[in-house]
C-alpha positions in Angstrom: 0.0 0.0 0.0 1.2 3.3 -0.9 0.3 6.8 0.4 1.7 9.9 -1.6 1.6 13.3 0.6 2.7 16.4 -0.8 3.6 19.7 1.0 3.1 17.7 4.2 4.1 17.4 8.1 5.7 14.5 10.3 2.7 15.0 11.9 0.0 14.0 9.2 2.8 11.3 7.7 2.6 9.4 11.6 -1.5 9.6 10.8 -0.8 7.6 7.5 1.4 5.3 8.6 -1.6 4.3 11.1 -4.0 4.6 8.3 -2.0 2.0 6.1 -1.2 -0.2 9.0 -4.9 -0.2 9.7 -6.0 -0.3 5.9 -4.0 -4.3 5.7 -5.0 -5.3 8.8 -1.8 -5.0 11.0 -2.3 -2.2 13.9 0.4 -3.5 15.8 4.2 -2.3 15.5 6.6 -5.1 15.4 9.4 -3.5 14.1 13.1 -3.5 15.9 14.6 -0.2 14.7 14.7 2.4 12.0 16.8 2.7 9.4 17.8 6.1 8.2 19.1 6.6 4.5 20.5 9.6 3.3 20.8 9.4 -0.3 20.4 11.4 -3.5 17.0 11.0 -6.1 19.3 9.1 -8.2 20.8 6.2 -6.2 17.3 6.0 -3.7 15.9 3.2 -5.5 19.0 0.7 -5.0 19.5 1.8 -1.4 16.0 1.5 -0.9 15.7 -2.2 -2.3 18.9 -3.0 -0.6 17.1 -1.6 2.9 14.2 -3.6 1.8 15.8 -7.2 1.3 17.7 -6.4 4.7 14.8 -5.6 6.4 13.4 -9.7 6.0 15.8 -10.5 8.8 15.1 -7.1 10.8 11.9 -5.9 10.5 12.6 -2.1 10.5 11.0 1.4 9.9 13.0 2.9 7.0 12.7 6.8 6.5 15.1 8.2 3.1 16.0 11.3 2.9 16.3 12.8 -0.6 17.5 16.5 -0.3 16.6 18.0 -3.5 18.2 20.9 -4.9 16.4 23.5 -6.5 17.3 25.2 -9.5 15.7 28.3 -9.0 17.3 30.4 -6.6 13.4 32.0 -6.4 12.8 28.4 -5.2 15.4 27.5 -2.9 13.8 30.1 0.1 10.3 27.8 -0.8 10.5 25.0 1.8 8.6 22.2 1.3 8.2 18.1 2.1 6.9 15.7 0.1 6.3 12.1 1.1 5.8 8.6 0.0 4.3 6.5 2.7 4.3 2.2 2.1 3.4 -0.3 4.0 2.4 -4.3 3.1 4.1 -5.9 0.6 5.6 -2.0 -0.8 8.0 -2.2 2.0 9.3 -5.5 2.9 8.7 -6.1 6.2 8.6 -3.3 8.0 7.4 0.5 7.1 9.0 2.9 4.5 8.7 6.5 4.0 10.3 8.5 1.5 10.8 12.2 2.3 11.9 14.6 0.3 13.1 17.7 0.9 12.9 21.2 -1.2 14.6 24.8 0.0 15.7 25.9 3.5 13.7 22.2 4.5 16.6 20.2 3.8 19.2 22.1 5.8 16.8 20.5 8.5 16.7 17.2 7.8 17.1 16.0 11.6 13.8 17.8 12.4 12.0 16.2 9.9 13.1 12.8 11.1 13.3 13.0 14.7 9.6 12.5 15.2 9.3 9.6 12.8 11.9 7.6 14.8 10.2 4.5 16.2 10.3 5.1 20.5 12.8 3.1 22.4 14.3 1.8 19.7 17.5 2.1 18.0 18.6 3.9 14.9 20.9 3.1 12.2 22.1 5.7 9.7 23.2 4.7 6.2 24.7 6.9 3.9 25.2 5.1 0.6 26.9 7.6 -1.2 28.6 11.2 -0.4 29.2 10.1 3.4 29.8 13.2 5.5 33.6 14.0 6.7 32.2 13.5 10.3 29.2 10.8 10.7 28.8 11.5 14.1 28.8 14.8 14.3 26.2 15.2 11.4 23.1 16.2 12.2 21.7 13.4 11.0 24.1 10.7 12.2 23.9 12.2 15.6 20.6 10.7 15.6 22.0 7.1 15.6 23.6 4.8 18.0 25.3 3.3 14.7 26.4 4.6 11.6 27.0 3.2 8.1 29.2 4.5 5.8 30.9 2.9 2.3 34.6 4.1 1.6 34.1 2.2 -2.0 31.8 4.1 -3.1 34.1 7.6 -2.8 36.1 9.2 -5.5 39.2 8.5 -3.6 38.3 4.9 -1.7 41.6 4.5 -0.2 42.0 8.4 1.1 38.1 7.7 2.8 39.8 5.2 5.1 42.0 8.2 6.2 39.5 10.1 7.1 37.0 7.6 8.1 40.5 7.1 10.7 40.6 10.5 11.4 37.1 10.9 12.3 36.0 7.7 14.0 33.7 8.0 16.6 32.0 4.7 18.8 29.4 3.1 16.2 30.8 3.9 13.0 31.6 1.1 10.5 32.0 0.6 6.7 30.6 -1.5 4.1 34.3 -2.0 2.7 35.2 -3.9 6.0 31.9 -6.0 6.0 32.9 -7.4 2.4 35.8 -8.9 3.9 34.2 -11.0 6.9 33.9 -14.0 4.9 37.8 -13.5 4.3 38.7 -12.9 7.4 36.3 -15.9 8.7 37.8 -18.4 6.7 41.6 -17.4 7.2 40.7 -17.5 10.9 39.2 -21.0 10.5 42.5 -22.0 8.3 45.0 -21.2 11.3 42.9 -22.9 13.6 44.4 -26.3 11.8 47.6 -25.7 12.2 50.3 -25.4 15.1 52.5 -22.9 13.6 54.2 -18.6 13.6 53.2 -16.6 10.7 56.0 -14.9 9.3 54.9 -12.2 6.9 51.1 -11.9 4.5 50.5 -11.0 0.9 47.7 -9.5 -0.1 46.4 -8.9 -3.4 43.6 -7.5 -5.2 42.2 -4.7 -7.2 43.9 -1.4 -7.1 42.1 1.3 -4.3 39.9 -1.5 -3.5 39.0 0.1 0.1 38.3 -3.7 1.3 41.3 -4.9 0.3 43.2 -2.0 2.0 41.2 -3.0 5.3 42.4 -6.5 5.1 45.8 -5.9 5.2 45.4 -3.7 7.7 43.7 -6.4 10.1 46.2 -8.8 9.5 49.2 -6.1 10.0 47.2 -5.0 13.4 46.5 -8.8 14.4 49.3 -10.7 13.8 52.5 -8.0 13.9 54.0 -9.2 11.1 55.3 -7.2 7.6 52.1 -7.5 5.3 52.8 -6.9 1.3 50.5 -5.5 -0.5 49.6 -6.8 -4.5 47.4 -5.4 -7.5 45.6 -7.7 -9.5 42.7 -7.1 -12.3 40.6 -8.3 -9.5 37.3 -8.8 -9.1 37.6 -7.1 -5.3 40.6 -9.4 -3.3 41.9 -12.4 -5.3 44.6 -13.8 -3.0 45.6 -13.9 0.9 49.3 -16.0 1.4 50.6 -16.4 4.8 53.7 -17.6 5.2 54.2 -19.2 8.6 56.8 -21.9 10.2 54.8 -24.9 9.4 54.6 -23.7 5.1 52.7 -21.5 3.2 48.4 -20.8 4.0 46.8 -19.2 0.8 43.7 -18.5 0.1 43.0 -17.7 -3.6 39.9 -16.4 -5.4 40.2 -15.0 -9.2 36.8 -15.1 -10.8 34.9 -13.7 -7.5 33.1 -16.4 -6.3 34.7 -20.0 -5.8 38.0 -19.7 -3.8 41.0 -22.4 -3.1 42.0 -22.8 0.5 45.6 -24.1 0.3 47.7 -25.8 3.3 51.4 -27.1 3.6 50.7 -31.5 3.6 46.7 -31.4 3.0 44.7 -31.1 -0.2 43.7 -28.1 -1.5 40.1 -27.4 -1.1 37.3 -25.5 -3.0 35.4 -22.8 -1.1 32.5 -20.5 -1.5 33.3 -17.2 -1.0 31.1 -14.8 -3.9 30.6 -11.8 -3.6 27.8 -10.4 -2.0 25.2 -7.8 -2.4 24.3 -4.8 -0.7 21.3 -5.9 0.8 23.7 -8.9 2.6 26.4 -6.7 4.0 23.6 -4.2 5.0 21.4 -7.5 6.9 24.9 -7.9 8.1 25.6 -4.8 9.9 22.0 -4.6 11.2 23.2 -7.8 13.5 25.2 -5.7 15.7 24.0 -2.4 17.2 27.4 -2.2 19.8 30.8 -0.8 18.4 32.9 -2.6 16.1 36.4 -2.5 18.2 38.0 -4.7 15.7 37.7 -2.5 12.7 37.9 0.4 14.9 41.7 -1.4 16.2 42.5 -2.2 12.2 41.8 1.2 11.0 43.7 3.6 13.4 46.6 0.9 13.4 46.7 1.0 9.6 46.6 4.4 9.4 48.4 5.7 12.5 51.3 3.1 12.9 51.9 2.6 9.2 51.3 6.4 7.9 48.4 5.5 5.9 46.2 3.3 4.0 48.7 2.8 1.1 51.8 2.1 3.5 50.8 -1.5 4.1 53.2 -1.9 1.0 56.4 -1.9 1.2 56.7 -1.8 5.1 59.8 -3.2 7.3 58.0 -5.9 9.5 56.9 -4.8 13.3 59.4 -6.1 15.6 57.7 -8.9 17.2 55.5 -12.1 15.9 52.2 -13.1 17.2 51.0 -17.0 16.9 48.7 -18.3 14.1 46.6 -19.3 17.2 45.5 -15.9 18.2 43.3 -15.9 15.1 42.8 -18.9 15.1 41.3 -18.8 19.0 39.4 -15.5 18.0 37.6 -17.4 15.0 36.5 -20.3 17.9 35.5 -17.9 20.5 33.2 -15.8 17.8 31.6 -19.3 16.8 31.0 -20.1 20.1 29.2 -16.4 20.8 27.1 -16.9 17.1 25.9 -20.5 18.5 24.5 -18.7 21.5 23.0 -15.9 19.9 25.0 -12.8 21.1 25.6 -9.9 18.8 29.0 -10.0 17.6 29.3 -10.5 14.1 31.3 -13.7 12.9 34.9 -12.1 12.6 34.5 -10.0 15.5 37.6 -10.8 17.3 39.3 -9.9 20.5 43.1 -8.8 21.2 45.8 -11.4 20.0 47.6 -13.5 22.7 50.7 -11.8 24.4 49.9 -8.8 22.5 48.2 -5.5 23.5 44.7 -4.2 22.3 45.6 -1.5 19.8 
């Protein structure tokens, strides 16, 4: 069901959302948080589909926001809001309302939003494209307890993790470093077979692929050893090699979707690991509402101790080496937490043995 309002208020688009929830026959709110999207008119549709698939697993209010920008500077002093209320079958699981915003309206957009928040539950903020310099200190993004952000989809990938660095506050993640969770999950689940040191990582993939950047990154910050850093054609990361006392781990995928887990004196094995869509890494992030401390540790240790995103190339090795089996024990530990239903995400993972949290 769909409700179009023009020139409207938060006001009279609350009274639809009752009218539509009434109108199918469902007057009862079972939704677990709201989803916030700030987005441009022409990338709405994909983030809103995305938002939609996501929401199967959490049923959530979704409100866009959609500043447009009038061409008429006669119009830019007219303020006005326009919405598109769905509910049923229009909006996956959960509610959707599209607001947009003409003139001095969308340099408001928090006031607009604030009283279509669901009560006593949490928000999630998403900015698909054109992610602010500071998420939490927009006035939007202050709104949320987490905040979503997607270095890939910048004009300079590699220079957002900088700043994403520079800027991160408690509850701020990126889609670039939920790609990699099935990487890091499966290199985890790889040193967990063997008794060994690792020596020194490659990784390789595309050039100012954010993910890949992030990857190196983890395993530099994890496991203290010199991580090299290679360009392929790509799709995204094609191949992680550890070299460790007990012979070479690699883990190789070149067409994007079926990878070859490779260990010193056992046969190589075929893996799935494609690469997933938006509305997966989004379902993803939804999982965990608490900060991320992992990426948080992996991004200010890439770009603080190594001078920046680019410098995991090239770099002398840090002086000491941590056991495979602080992955390895990680990977266990985070199964053990999924099995009983706590929030941490699959490759959440806490400090390495006889090393300090970063």
């Amino acid at each position: 069901m769909k409700i179009d309002l023009t020139d409207t208020t938060a006001s009279k688009i609350n009274k639809a959302l009752v009218q539509g929830r009434r109108a199918i026959g469902s007057p009862a709110v079972g939704m677990v948080l709201t989803l916030v999207i700030v987005t441009d008119e022409e990338n709405a549709y994909d983030a809103l589909r995305a938002a939609n698939d996501a929401s199967r697993e959490h049923p959530s209010r979704t409100l866009v926001v959609v500043k447009r920008v009038s061409r008429s500077p006669r119009d830019r002093t007219k303020s006005r809001l326009d919405a598109e209320v769905r509910v049923g079958a229009d909006a996956g699981t959960g509610e959707t309302v599209v607001l947009r915003l003409y003139g001095e309206v969308a340099d408001h957009a928090q006031s607009v939003a604030l009283p279509l928040l669901l009560p006593d539950a949490p928000v999630v903020v998403w900015w698909p494209v054109a992610s602010p310099r500071d998420p939490a200190k927009d006035p939007l993004g202050a709104l949320g307890q987490r905040r979503v952000t997607d270095s890939y989809s910048a004009v300079k990938p590699v220079d957002e993790l900088r700043t994403r660095a520079e800027n991160y506050e408690p509850g701020d993640t990126d889609l670039a470093w939920a790609r990699i969770t099935p990487w890091r999950s499966m290199l985890a689940a790889a040193l967990d077979q063997v008794d060994c040191e690792v020596i020194s990582a490659e990784v390789t993939g595309e050039e100012f692929n954010p993910s890949v950047e992030l990857l190196a990154m983890w395993l530099a910050d994890r496991l203290h050893v010199h991580v090299q850093r290679g360009v392929s054609a790509g799709p995204g990361l094609t191949l992680v090699r550890l070299e460790t006392t007990g012979g070479p781990v690699a883990l190789q995928r070149p067409d994007g979707a079926m990878a070859t887990l490779t260990l010193e004196g056992q046969p190589d094995r075929v893996v799935a690991l494609k690469r997933r869509e938006t509305s997966e890494l989004m379902a993803e992030e939804l999982r965990r509402l608490d900060p991320d401390d992992t990426y948080a540790s992996a991004l200010r240790f890439g770009v603080d101790r190594l001078g920046g995103a680019q410098s995991t190339t090239d770099r002398s090795p840090l002086p000491t080496r941590t056991p495979a089996s602080a992955v390895a024990d990680s990977a266990s530990r985070t199964s053990s937490a999924a099995a009983t239903g706590n929030r941490p995400s699959p490759a959440q993972m806490p400090p390495a043995k006889g090393t300090a949290a970063k």
